[in-house]
C-alpha positions as CSV (number, residue, x, y, z in Angstrom):
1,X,233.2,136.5,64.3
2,X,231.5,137.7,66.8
3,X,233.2,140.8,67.4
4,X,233.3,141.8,63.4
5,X,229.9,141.3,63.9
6,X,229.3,144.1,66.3
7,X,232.1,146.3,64.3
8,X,229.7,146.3,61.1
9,X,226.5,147.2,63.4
10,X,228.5,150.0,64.8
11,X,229.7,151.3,61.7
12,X,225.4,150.3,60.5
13,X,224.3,153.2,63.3
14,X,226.9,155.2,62.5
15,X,225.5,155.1,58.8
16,X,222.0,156.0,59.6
17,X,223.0,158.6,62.0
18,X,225.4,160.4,59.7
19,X,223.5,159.6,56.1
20,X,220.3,157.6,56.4
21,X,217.6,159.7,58.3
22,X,214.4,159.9,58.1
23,X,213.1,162.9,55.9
24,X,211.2,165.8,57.5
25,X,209.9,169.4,56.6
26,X,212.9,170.7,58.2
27,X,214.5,172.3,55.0
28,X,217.7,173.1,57.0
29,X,218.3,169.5,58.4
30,X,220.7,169.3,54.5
31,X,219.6,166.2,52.1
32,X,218.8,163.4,53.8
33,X,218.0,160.1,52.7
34,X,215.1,157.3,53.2
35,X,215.7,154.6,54.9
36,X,214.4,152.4,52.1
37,X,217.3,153.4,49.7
38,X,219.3,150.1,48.1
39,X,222.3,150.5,50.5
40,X,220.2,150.0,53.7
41,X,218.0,147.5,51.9
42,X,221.5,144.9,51.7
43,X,222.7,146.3,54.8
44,X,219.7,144.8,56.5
45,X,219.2,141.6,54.7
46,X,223.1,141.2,55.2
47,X,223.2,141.3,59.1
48,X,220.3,139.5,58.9
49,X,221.8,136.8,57.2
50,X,224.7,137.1,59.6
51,X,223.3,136.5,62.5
52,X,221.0,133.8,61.6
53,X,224.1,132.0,60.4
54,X,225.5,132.5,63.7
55,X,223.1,131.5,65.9
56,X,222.3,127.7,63.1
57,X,226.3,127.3,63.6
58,X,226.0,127.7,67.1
59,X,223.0,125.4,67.3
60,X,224.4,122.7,64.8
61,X,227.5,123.1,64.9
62,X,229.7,123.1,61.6
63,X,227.7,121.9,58.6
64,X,229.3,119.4,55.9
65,X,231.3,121.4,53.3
66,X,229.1,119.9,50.5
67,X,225.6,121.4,52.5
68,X,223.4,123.3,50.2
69,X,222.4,126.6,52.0
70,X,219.4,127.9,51.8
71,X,218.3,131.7,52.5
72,X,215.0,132.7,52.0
73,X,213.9,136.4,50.3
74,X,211.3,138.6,49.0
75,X,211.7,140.8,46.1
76,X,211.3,144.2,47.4
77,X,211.1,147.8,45.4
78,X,213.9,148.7,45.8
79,X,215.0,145.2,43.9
80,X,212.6,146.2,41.0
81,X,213.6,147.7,37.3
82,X,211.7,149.8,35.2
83,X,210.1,146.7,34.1
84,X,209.1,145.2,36.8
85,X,211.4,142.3,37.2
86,X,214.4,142.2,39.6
87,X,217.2,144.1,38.2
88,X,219.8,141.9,36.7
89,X,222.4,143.7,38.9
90,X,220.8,143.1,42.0
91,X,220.9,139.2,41.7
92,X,224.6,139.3,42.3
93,X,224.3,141.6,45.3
94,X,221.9,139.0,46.9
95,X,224.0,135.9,46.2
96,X,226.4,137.6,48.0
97,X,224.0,136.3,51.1
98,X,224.1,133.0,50.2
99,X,228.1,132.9,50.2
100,X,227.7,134.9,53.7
101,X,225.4,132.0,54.8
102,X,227.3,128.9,53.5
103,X,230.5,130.5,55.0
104,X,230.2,131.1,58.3
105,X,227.5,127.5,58.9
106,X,230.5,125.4,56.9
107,X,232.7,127.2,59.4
108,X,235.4,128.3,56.8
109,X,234.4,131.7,57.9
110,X,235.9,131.9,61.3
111,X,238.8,130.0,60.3
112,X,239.4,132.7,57.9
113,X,239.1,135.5,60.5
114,X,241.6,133.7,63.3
115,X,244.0,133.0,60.3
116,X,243.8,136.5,58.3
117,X,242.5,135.1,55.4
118,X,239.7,136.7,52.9
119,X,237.9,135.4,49.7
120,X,237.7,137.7,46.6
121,X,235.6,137.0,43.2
122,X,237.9,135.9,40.5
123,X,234.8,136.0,37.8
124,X,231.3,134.9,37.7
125,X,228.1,134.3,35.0
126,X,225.1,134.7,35.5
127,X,222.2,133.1,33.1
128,X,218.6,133.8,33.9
129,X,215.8,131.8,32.9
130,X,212.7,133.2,33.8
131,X,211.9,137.0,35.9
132,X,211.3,137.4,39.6
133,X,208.5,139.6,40.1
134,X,207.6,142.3,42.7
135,X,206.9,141.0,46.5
136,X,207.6,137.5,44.6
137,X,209.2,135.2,48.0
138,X,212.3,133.1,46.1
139,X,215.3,131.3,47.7
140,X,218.8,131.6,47.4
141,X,220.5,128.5,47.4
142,X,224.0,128.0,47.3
143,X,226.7,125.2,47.3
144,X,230.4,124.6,47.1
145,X,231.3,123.0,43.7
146,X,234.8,122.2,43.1
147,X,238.3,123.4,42.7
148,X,241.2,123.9,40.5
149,X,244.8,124.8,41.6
150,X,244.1,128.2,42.9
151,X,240.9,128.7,42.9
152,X,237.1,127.5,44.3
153,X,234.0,127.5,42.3
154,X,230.5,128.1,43.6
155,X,226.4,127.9,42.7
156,X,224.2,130.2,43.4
157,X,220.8,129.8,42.4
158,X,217.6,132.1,43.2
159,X,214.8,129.0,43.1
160,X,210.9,129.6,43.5
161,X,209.0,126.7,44.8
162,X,211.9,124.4,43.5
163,X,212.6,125.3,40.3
164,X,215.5,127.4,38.8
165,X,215.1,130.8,38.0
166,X,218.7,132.1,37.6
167,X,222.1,130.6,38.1
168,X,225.3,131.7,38.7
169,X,228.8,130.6,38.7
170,X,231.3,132.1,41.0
171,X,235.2,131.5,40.8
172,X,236.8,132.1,44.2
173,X,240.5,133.2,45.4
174,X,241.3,132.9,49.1
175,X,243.9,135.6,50.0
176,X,245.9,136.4,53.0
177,X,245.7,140.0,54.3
178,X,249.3,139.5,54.3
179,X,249.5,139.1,51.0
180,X,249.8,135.6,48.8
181,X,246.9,132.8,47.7
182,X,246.1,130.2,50.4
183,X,246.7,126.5,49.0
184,X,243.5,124.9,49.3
185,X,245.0,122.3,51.3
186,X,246.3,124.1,53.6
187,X,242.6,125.8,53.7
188,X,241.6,122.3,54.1
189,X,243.8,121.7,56.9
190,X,243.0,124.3,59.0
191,X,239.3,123.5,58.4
192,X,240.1,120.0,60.0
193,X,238.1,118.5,56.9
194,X,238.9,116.4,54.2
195,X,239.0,117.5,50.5
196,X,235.6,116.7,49.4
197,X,235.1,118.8,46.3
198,X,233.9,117.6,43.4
199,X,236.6,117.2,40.3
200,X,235.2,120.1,37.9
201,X,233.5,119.0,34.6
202,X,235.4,120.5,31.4
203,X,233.5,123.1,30.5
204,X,233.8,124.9,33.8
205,X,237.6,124.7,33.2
206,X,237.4,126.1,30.0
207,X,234.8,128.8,31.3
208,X,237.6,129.9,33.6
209,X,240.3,129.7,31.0
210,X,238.4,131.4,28.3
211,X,237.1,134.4,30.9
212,X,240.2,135.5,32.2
213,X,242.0,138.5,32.4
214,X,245.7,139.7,32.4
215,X,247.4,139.4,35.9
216,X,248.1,142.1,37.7
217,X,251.6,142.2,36.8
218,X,250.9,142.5,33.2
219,X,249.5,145.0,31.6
220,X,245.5,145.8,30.0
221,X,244.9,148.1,28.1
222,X,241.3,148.9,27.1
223,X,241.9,148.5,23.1
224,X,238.9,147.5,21.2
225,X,238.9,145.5,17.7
C-alpha cells in the first residue's frame, strides 16, 4: 500500500504542476486553475484519509471487519449548492472516504493489492433527511453490512453530533484485475477472518433485485415508456 500511496502523490504534484497553479496577472502563463477547485478539494481529503488510515493500521493493527469507521469533515465551498446545502452529488464523493478508511484499517485493502483484486459499485441510494450547511463539521461513518452470493453491502452515514443526516446503501463487487468476481470466501480466506456478516434483511434483497441492470452481456437500450 505503501508504494500506491506514493504513486498517487506523484501523479497529485504532477497535477498541480501541469493543471492546478496558482493564478497571476501573467496573461500568457494560458488558463490556469485555483487550487480550491472540487478536484483538488477530494484529492486532499483523499490522501488525507489515506494516510491516517495507514498510520491507525499501523498503530492498531487490523480492526474487526464489523468496526464502524469514523472520518471526521467540514463542509467546505466548494461542497456548497446554489442553496446553501451540500450538493446532493458531493455526498457520494465523500463516502467514498469512508470506504477508503474502513478498507485499508479492516485490512482487506492490502490484501486486495498483493492479490490483484479491486472493488467496484454495483448500485447505491442515497436518502437524505435533513441539509448539511456551510463550514457545518459532520462525520462520516461507515460499516460493512452483509452479503449475498456475489456481492457486499455497505452504510454510509454523514452524522452530526450523533444523529443521522443522510444514508446510503452501497452494493459492492470484488473483481480481479484479471478478470472474474472473487468468492467472498475465498476473500475471507485470504483475510484470515471468519465470515461475520450479518444475513441481509429482505428488503435489502429486494432493493438489489428491483435496482438492477442488464449484464454486460446483454443488451440496454435506452427506450423510454
Amino acid at each position: 500500500m505503501a508504494t500506491q500511496s506514493w504513486v498517487a502523490i506523484s501523479h497529485f504534484r504532477t497535477f498541480l504542476r501541469s493543471d492546478c497553479r496558482i493564478r497571476t496577472n501573467d496573461s500568457s502563463a494560458g488558463p490556469r486553475h485555483p487550487l480550491t477547485s472540487p478536484l483538488v478539494n477530494v484529492w486532499w481529503r483523499t490522501l488525507l484519509t489515506i494516510w491516517r488510515a495507514k498510520a491507525m493500521l499501523r498503530r492498531r493493527g487490523p480492526a474487526p471487519t464489523m468496526t464502524v469507521g469514523r472520518v471526521r469533515l467540514r463542509t467546505l465551498p466548494t461542497d456548497i449548492d446554489l442553496l446553501g446545502h451540500m450538493n446532493n452529488g458531493r455526498y457520494a464523493s465523500l463516502f467514498d472516504l469512508g470506504r477508503f478508511d474502513l478498507l485499508i484499517r479492516t485490512g482487506i485493502w492490502d490484501v486486495f493489492q498483493e492479490r490483484g483484486w479491486y472493488g467496484v459499485v454495483a448500485s447505491e441510494t442515497v436518502t437524505f433527511r435533513r441539509s448539511l450547511n456551510l463550514w457545518q463539521r459532520f462525520t462520516i461513518e461507515t460499516r460493512l453490512h452483509g452479503h449475498d452470493d456475489k456481492s457486499v453491502y455497505m452504510v454510509h452515514r454523514a452524522v452530526v453530533k450523533g444523529e443521522v443526516y443522510a444514508e446510503m446503501i452501497v452494493r459492492s463487487r470484488f473483481l480481479r484485475r484479471t478478470g472474474g468476481i472473487v468468492p467472498l470466501d475465498e476473500m475471507f480466506a485470504a483475510l484470515g477472518t471468519r465470515d461475520d456478516l450479518p444475513d441481509l434483511e429482505p428488503w435489502m434483497t429486494e432493493w438489489a433485485r428491483a435496482t438492477a441492470l442488464p449484464s454486460t452481456r446483454a443488451e440496454a437500450p435506452s427506450i423510454w415508456p
